[in-house]
C-alpha atoms as a printed R data frame, in Angstrom:
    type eleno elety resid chain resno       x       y       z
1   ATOM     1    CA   UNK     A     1 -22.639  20.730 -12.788
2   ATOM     2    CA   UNK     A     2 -20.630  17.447 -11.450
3   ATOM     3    CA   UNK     A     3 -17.652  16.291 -13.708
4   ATOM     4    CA   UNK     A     4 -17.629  13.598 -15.680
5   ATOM     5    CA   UNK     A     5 -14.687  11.470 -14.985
6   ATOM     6    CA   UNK     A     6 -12.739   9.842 -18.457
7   ATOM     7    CA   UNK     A     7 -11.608   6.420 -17.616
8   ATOM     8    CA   UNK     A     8  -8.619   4.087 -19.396
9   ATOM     9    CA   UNK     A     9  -9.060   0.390 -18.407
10  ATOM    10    CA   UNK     A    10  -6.003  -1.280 -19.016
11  ATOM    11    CA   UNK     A    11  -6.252  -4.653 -19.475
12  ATOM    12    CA   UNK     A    12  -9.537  -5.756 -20.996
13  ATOM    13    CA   UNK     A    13  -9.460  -9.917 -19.636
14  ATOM    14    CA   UNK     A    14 -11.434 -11.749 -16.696
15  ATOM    15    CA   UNK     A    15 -11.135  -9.128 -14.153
16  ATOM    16    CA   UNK     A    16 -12.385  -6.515 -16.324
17  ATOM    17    CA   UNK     A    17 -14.979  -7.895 -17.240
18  ATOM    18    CA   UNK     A    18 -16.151  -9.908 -13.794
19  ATOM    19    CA   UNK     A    19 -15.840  -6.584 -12.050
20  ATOM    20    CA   UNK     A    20 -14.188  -3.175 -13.135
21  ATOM    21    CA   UNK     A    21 -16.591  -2.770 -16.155
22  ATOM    22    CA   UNK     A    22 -20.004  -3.589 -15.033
23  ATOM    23    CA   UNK     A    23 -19.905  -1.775 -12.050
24  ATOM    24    CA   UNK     A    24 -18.173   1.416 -13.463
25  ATOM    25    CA   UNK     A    25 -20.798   1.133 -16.352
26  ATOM    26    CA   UNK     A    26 -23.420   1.933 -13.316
27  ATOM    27    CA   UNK     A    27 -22.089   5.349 -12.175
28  ATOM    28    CA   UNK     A    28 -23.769   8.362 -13.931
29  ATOM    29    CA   UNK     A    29 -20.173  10.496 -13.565
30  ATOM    30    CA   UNK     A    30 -17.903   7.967 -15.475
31  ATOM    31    CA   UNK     A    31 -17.420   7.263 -18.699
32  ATOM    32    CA   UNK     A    32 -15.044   4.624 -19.544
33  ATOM    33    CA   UNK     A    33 -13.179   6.321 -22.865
34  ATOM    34    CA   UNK     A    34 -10.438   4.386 -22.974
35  ATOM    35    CA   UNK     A    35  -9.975   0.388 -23.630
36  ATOM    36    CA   UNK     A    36  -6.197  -1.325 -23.894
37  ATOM    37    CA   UNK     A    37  -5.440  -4.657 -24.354
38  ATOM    38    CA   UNK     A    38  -2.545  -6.809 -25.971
39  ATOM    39    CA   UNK     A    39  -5.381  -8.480 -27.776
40  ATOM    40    CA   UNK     A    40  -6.372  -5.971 -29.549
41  ATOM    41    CA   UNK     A    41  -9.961  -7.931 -29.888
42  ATOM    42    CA   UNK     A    42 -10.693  -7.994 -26.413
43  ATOM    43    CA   UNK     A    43  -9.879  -4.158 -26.180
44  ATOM    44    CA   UNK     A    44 -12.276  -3.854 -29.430
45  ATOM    45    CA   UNK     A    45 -15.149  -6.116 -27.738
46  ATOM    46    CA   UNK     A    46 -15.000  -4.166 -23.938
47  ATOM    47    CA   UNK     A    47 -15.000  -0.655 -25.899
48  ATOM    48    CA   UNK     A    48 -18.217  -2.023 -27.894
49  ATOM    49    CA   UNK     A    49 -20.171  -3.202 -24.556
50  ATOM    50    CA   UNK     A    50 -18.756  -0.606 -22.334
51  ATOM    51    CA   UNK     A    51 -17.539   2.461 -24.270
52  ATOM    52    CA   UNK     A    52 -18.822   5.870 -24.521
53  ATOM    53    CA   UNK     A    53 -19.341   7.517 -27.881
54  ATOM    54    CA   UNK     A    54 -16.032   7.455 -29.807
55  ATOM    55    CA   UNK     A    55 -14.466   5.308 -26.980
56  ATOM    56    CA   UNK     A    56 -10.590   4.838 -28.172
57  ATOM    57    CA   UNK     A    57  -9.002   1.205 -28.545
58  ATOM    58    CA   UNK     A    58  -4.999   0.617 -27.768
59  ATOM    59    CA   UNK     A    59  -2.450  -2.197 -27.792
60  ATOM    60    CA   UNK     A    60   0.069  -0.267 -26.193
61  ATOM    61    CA   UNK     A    61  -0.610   1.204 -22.478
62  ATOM    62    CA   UNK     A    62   1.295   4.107 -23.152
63  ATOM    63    CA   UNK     A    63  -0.599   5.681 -25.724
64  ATOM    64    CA   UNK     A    64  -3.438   5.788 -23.718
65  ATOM    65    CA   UNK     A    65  -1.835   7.577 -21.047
66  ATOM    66    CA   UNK     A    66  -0.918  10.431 -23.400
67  ATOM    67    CA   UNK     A    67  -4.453  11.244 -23.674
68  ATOM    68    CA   UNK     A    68  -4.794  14.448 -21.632
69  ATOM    69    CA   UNK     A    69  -8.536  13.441 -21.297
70  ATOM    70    CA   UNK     A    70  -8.410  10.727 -19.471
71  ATOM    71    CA   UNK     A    71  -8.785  11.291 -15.686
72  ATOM    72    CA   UNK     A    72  -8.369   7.905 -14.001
73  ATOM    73    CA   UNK     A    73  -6.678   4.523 -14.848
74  ATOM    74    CA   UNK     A    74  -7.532   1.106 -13.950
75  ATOM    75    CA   UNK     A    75  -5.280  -1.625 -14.150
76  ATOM    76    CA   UNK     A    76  -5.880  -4.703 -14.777
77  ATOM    77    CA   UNK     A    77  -3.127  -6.989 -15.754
78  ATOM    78    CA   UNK     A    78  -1.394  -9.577 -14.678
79  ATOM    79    CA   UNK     A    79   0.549  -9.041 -11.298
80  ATOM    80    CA   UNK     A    80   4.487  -8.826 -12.881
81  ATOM    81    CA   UNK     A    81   3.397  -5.074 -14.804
82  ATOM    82    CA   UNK     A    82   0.787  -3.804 -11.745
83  ATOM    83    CA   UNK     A    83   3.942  -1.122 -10.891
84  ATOM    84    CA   UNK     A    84   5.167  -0.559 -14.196
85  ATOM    85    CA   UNK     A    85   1.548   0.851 -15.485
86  ATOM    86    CA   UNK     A    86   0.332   2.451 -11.944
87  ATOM    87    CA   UNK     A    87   3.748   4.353 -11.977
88  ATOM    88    CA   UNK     A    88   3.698   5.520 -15.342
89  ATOM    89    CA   UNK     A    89  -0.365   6.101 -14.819
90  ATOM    90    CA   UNK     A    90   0.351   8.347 -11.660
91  ATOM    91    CA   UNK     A    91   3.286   9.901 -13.624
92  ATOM    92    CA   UNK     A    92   1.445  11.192 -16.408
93  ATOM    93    CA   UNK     A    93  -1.263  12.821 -13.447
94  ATOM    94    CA   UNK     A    94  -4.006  10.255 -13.655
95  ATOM    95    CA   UNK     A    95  -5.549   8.549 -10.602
96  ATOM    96    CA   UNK     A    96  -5.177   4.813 -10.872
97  ATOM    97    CA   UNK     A    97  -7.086   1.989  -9.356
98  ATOM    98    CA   UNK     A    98  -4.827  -1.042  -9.599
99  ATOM    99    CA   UNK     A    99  -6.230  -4.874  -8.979
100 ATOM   100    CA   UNK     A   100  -4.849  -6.888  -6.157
101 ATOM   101    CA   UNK     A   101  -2.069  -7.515  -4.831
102 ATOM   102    CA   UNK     A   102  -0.276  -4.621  -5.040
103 ATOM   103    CA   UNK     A   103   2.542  -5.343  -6.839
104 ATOM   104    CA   UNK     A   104   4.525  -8.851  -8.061
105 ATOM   105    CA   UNK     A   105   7.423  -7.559  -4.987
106 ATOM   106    CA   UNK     A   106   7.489  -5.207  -1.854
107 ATOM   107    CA   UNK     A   107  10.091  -3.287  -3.882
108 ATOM   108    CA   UNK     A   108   7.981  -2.524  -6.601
109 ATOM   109    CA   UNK     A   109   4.966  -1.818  -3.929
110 ATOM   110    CA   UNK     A   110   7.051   0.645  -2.254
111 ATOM   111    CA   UNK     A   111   7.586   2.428  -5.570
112 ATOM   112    CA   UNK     A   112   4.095   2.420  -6.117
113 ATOM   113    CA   UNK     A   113   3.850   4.244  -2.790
114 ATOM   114    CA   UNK     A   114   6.632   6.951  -3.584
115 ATOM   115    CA   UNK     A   115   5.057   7.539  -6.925
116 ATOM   116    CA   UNK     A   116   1.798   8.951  -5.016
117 ATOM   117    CA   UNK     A   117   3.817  11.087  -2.970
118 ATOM   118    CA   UNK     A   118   6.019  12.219  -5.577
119 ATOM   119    CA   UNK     A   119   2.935  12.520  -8.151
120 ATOM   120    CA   UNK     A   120  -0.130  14.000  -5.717
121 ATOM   121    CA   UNK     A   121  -2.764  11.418  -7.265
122 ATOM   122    CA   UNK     A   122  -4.413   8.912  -5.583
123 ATOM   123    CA   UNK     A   123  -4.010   5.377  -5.374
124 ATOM   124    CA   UNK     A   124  -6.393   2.685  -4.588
125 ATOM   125    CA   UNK     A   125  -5.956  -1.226  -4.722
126 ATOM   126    CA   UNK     A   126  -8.838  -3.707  -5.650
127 ATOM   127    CA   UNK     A   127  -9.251  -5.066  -2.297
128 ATOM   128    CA   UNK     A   128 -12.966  -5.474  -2.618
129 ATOM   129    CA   UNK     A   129 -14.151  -7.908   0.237
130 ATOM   130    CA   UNK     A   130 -13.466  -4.980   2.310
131 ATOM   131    CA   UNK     A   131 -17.181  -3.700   0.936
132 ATOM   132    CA   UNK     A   132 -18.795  -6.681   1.753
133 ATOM   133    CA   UNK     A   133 -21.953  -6.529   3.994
134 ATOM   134    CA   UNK     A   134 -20.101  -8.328   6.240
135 ATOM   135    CA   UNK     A   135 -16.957  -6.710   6.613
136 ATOM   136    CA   UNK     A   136 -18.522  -3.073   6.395
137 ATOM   137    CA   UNK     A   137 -20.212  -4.215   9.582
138 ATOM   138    CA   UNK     A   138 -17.615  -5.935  11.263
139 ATOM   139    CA   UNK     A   139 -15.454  -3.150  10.440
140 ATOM   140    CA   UNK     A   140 -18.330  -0.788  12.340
141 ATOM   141    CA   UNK     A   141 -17.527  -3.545  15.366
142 ATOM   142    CA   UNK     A   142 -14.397  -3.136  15.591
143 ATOM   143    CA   UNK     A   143 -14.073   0.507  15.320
144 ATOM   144    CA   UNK     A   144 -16.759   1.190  18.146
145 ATOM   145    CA   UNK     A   145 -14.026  -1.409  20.716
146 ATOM   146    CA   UNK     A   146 -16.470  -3.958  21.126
147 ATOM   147    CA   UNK     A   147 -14.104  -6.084  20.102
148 ATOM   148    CA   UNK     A   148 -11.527  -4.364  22.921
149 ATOM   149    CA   UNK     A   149  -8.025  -5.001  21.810
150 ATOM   150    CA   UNK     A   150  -7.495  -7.773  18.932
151 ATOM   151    CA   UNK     A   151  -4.524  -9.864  19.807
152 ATOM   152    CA   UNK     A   152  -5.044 -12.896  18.043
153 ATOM   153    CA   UNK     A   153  -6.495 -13.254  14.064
154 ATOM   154    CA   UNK     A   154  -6.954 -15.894  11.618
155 ATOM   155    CA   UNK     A   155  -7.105 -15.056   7.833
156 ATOM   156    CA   UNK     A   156  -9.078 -17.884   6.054
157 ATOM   157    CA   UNK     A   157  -8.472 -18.133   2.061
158 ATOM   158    CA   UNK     A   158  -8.820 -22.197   1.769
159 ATOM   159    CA   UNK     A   159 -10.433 -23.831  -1.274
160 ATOM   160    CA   UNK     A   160 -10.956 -27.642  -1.393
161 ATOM   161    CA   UNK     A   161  -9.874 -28.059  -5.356
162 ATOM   162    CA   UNK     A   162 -10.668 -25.114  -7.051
163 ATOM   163    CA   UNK     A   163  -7.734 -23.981  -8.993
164 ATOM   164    CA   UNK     A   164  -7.957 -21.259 -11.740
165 ATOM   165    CA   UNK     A   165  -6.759 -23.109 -14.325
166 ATOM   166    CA   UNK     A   166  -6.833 -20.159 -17.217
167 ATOM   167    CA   UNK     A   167  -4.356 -17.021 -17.793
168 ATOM   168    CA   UNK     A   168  -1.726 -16.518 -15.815
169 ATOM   169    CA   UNK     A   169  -2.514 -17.935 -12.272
170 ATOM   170    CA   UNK     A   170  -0.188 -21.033 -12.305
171 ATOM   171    CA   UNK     A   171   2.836 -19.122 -13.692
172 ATOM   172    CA   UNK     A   172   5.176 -17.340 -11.199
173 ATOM   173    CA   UNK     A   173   7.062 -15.795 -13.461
174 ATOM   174    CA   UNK     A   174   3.461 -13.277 -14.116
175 ATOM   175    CA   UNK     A   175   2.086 -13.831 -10.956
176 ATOM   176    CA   UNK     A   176   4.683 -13.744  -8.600
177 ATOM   177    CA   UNK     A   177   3.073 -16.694  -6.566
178 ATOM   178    CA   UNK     A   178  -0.309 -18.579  -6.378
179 ATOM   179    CA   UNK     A   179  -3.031 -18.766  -3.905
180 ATOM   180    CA   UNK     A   180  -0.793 -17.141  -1.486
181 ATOM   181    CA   UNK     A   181  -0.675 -14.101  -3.531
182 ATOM   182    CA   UNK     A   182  -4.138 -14.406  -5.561
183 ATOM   183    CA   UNK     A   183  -6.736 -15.355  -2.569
184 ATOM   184    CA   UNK     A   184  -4.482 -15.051   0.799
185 ATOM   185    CA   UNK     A   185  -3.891 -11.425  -0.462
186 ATOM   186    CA   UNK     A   186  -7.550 -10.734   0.008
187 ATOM   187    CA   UNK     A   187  -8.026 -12.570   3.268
188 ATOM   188    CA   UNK     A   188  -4.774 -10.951   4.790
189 ATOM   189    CA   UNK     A   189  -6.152  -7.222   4.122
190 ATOM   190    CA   UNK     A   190  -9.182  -7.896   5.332
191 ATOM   191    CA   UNK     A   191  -8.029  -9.194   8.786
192 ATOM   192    CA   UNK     A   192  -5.558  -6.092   8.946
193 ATOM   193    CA   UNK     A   193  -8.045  -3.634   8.772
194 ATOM   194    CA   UNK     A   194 -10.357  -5.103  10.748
195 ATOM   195    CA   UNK     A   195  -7.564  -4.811  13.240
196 ATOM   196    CA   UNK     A   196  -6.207  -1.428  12.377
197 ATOM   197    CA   UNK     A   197  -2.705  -2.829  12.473
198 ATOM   198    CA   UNK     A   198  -0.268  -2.271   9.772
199 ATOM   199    CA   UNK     A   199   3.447  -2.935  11.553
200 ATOM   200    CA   UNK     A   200   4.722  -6.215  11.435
201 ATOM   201    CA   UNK     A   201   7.434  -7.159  13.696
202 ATOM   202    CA   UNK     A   202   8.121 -11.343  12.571
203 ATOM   203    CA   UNK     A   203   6.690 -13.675   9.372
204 ATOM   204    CA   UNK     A   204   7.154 -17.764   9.678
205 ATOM   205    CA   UNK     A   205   6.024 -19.011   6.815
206 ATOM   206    CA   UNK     A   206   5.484 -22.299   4.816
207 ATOM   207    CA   UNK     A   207   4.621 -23.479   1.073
208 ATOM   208    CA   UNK     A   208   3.692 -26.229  -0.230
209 ATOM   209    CA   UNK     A   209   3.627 -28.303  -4.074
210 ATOM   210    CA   UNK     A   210   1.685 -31.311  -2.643
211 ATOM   211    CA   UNK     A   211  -0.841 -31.439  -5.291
212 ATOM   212    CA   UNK     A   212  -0.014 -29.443  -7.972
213 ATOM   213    CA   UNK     A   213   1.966 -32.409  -9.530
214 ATOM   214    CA   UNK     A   214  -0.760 -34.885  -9.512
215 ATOM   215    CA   UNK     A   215  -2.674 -35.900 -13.298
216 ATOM   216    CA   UNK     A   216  -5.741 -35.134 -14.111
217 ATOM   217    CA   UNK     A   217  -6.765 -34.059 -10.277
218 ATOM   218    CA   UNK     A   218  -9.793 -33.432  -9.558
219 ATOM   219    CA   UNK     A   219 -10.822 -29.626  -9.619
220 ATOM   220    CA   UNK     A   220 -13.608 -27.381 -10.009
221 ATOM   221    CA   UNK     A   221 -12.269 -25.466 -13.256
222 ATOM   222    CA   UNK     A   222 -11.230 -28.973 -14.631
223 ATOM   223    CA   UNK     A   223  -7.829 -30.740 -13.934
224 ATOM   224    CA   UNK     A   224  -4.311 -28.722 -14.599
225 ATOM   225    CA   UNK     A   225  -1.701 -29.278 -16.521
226 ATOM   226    CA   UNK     A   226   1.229 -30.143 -13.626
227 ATOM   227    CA   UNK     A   227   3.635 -28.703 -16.463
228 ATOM   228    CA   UNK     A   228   2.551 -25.079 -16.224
229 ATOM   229    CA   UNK     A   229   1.592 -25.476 -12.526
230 ATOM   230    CA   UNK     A   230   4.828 -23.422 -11.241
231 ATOM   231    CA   UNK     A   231   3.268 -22.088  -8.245
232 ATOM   232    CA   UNK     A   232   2.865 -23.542  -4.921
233 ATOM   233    CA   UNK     A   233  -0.884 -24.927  -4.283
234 ATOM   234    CA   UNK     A   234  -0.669 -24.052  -0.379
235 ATOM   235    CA   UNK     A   235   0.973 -21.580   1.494
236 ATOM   236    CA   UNK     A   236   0.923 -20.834   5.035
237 ATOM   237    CA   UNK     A   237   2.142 -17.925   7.830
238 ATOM   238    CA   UNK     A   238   2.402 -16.823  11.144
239 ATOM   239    CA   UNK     A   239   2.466 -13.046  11.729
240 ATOM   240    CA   UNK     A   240   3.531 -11.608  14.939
241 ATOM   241    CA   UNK     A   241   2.907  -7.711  15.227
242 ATOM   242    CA   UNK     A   242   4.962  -4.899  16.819
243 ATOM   243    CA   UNK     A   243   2.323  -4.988  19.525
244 ATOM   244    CA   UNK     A   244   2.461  -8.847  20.089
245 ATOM   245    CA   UNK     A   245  -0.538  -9.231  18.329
246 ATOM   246    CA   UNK     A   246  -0.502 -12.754  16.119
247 ATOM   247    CA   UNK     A   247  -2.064 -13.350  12.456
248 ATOM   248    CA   UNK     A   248  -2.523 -16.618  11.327
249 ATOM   249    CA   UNK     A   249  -2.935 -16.755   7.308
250 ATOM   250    CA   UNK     A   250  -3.594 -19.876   5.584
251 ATOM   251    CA   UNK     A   251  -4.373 -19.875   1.584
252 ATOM   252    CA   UNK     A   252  -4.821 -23.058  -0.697
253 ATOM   253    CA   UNK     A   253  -6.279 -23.158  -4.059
254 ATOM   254    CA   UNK     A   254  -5.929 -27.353  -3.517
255 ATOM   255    CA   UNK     A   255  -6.407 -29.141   0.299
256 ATOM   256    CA   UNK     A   256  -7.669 -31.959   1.135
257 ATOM   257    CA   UNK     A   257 -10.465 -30.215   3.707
258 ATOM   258    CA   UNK     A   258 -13.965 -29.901   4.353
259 ATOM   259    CA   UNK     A   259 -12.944 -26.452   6.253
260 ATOM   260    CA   UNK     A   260 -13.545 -23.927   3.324
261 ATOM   261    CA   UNK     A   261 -13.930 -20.504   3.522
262 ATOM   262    CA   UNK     A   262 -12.259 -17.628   1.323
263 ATOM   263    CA   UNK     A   263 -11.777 -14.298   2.190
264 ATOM   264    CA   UNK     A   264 -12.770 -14.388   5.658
265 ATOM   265    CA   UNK     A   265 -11.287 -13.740   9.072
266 ATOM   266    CA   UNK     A   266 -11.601 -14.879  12.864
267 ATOM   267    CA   UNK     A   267 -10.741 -12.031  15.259
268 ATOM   268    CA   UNK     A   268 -10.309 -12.779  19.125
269 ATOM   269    CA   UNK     A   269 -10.138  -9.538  21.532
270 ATOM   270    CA   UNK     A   270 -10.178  -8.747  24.644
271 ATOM   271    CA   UNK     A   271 -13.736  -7.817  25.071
272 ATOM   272    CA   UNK     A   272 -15.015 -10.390  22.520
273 ATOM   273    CA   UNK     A   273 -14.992 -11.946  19.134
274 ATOM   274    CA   UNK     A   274 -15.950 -12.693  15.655
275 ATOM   275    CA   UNK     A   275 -15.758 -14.759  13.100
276 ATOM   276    CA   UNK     A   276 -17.095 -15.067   9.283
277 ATOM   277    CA   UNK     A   277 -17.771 -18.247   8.869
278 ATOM   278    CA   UNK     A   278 -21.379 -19.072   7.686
279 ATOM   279    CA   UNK     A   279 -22.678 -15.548   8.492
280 ATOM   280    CA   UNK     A   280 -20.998 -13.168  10.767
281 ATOM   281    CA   UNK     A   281 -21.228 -14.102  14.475
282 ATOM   282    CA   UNK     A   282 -20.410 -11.971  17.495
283 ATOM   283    CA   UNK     A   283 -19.603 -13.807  20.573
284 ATOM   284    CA   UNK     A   284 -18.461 -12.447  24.135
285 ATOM   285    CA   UNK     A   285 -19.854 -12.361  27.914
286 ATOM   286    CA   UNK     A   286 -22.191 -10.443  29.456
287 ATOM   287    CA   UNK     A   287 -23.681 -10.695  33.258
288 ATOM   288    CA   UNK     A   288 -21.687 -13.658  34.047
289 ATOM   289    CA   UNK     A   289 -22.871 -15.608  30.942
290 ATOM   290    CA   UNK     A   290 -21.272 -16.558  27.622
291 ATOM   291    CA   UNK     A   291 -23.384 -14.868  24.455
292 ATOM   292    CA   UNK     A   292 -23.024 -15.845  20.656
293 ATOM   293    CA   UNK     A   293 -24.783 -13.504  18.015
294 ATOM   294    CA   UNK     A   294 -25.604 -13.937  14.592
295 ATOM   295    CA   UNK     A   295 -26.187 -10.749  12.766
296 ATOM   296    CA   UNK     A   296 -28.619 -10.426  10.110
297 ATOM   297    CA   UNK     A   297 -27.368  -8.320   7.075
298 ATOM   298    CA   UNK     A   298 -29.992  -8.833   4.769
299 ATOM   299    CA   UNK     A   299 -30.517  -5.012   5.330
300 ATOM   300    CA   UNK     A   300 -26.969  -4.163   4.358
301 ATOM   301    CA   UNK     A   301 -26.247  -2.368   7.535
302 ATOM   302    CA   UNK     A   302 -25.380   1.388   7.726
303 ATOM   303    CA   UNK     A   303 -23.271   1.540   5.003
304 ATOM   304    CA   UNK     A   304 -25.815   1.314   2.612
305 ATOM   305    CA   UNK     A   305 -28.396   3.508   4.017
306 ATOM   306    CA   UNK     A   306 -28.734   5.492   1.011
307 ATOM   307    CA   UNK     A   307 -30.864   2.545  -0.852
308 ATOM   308    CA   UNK     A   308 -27.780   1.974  -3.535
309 ATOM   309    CA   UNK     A   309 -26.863  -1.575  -4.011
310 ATOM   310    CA   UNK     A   310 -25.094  -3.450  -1.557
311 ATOM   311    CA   UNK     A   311 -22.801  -5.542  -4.436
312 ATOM   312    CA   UNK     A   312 -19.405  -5.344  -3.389
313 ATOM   313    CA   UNK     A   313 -17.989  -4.122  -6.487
314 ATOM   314    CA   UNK     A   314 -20.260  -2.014  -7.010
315 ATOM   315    CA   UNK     A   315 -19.488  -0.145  -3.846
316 ATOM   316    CA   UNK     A   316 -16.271  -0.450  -3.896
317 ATOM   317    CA   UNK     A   317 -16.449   1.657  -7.723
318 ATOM   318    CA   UNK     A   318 -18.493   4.088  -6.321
319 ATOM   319    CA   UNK     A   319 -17.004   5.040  -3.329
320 ATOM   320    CA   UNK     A   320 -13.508   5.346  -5.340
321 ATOM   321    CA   UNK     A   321 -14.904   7.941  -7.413
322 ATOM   322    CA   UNK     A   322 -16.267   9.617  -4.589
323 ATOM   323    CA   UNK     A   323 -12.786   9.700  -3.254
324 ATOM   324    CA   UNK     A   324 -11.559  11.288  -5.973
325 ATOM   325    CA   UNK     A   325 -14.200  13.764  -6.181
326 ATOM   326    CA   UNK     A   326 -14.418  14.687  -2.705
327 ATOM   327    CA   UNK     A   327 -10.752  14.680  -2.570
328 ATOM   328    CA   UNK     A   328 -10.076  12.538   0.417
329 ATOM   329    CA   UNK     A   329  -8.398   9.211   0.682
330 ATOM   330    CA   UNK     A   330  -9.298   5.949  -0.745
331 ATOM   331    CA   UNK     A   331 -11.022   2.978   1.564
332 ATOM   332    CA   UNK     A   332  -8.162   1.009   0.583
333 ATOM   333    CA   UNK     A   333  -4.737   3.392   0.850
334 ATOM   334    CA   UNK     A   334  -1.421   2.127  -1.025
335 ATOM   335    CA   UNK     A   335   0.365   2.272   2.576
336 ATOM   336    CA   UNK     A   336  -2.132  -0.361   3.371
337 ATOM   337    CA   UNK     A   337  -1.638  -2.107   0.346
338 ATOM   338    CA   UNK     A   338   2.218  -2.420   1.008
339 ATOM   339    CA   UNK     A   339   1.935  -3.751   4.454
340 ATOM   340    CA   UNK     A   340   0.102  -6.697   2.754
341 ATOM   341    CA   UNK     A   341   2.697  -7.286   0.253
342 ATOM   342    CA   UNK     A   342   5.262  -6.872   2.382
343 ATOM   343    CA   UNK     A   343   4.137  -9.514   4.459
344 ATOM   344    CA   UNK     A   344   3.098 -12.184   1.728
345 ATOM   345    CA   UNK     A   345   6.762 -11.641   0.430
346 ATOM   346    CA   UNK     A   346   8.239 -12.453   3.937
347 ATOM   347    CA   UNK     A   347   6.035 -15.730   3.870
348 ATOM   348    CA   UNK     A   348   7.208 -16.916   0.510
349 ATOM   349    CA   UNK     A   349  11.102 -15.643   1.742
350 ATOM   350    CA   UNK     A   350  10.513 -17.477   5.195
351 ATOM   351    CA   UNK     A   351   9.188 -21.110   2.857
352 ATOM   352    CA   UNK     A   352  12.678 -20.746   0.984
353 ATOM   353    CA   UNK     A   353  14.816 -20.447   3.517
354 ATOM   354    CA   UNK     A   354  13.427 -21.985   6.730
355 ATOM   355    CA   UNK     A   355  13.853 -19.011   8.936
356 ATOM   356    CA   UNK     A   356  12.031 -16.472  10.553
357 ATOM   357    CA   UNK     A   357  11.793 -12.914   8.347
358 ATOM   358    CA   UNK     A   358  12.025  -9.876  10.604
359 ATOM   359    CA   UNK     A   359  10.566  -6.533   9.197
């Protein structure tokens, strides 16, 4: 008979509920036992929709880790506790599945890290684009060399005006940034993977406050309040790897720019390339004669062979668990992880002081 894993989902707000929750509440070998909050109402409400039979409610993170029952932690907070909970999670031998980024600092990423290897539990981070049709395919791609060697990436997390204007986003005291951290995170992981290439040699980077000042700005979640708006609205970085590889990453919540995509990256090898935009499209030569490709995913591709749904989240839950069961690492390892905040923090160090940030 398969265990039933006891889960504690810490942090009971937007993400929670967008993504954790409904997916989890899928799996027949979960049961979500645990709901903490600081409001204790929104801990109350996600137990009620979500909860198994005498699901427990808590205020206070630590109480819920002192429940020898519970199996596996989820946090998600904002980005300034992300270590303080996984650590203490991993500590008291759960396995934890922490939203993105990583960790407010590298520092605190890197303790993350040292905690799994201290602790023997796993570790995953929310990167979930990764288990898009798309990428799951691309991925495929690029594993089987089609691709030959990648040498030159672009990371694409641009919005036109769409900043999150509720919780924490705009304050960098919580966050530890804004779209550079919050969307560019994604993007970033994304294009490393594809590439299998976690050692950065050099970060350039800029940021930018350009429209975050402005009144009553035009935006898709309403207009900010310029007051609160403490991040920077743009931030952007050139990544140079040990190998001589290069990474462009660019990340606005607010430009002035019909080019728009999120979460999305344009690799260029030797053998060929690919890109996200509108659909993923293959392009190369063969017999003399440049080819472009669009691929149809409407199937899912091979991933999702076994008829379960092709929702990101979904399989991004799912295979987690199976991780845990099968005992074998996560899709998304915290080494991974780190190299992504490690990075980001070099481009926000690289803004402040105008120089180059070598790793």
């Amino acid at each position: 008979m398969s265990k039933t894993y006891k889960i504690a989902i810490i942090g009971c707000g937007g993400i929670a509920n967008g993504k954790h929750m409904p997916s989890l509440k899928k799996l027949s070998n979960v049961e979500m036992a645990a709901f903490c909050d600081i409001i204790e109402e929104k801990a109350v409400k996600a137990a009620e929709q979500y909860g198994g039979e005498g699901a427990k409610v808590y205020t206070d993170y630590r109480e819920a880790l002192n429940d020898p029952s519970i199996d596996i932690v989820h946090v998600c907070t904002p980005n300034d506790s992300h270590a303080e909970i996984a650590i203490a999670a991993l500590e008291a031998g759960k396995h934890v599945m922490c939203e993105k980024p990583m960790a407010k600092t590298a520092a605190e990423a890197q303790q993350m890290v040292d905690a799994v290897k201290r602790t023997g539990k796993k570790l995953t981070i929310g990167y979930n684009n990764r288990f898009r049709s798309d990428s799951q395919h691309l991925k495929q791609i690029c594993e089987s060399g089609e691709l030959g060697d990648i040498y030159m990436a672009k990371a694409h997390a641009i919005r036109r005006r769409a900043v999150p204007t509720w919780g924490v986003f705009l304050d960098e005291e919580k966050q530890g940034g804004g779209p550079l951290i919050d969307i560019g995170t994604h993007a970033l992981d994304l294009t490393l993977w594809m590439m299998n290439n976690y050692k950065p040699k050099v970060v350039l980077g800029t940021s930018y406050h350009k429209l975050s000042q402005r009144e009553n700005a035009a935006n898709a979640w309403g207009p900010w309040d310029p007051a609160k708006f403490t991040v920077e609205d743009s931030a952007f970085g050139m990544i140079v790897m040990e190998d001589g590889a290069t990474i462009i990453l660019e990340s606005s919540w607010a430009l002035n720019t019909l080019e728009v995509d999120e979460a999305k990256c344009t690799l260029c090898g030797t053998e060929g390339g690919a890109d996200m935009k509108g659909g993923l499209r293959i392009n190369g030569e063969q017999h003399s004669r440049l080819f472009t490709k669009e691929v149809e995913l409407s199937s899912g591709g091979v991933a999702f062979y076994d008829g379960a749904s092709d929702n990101a989240p979904d399989l991004e839950m799912r295979m987690w668990i199976q991780a845990i069961e099968e005992d074998k690492d996560p899709v998304v390892t915290p080494e991974q992880a780190f190299v992504v905040s490690q990075i980001l923090e070099a481009i926000y160090e690289s803004s402040k002081t105008g120089k180059a940030v070598y790793l």
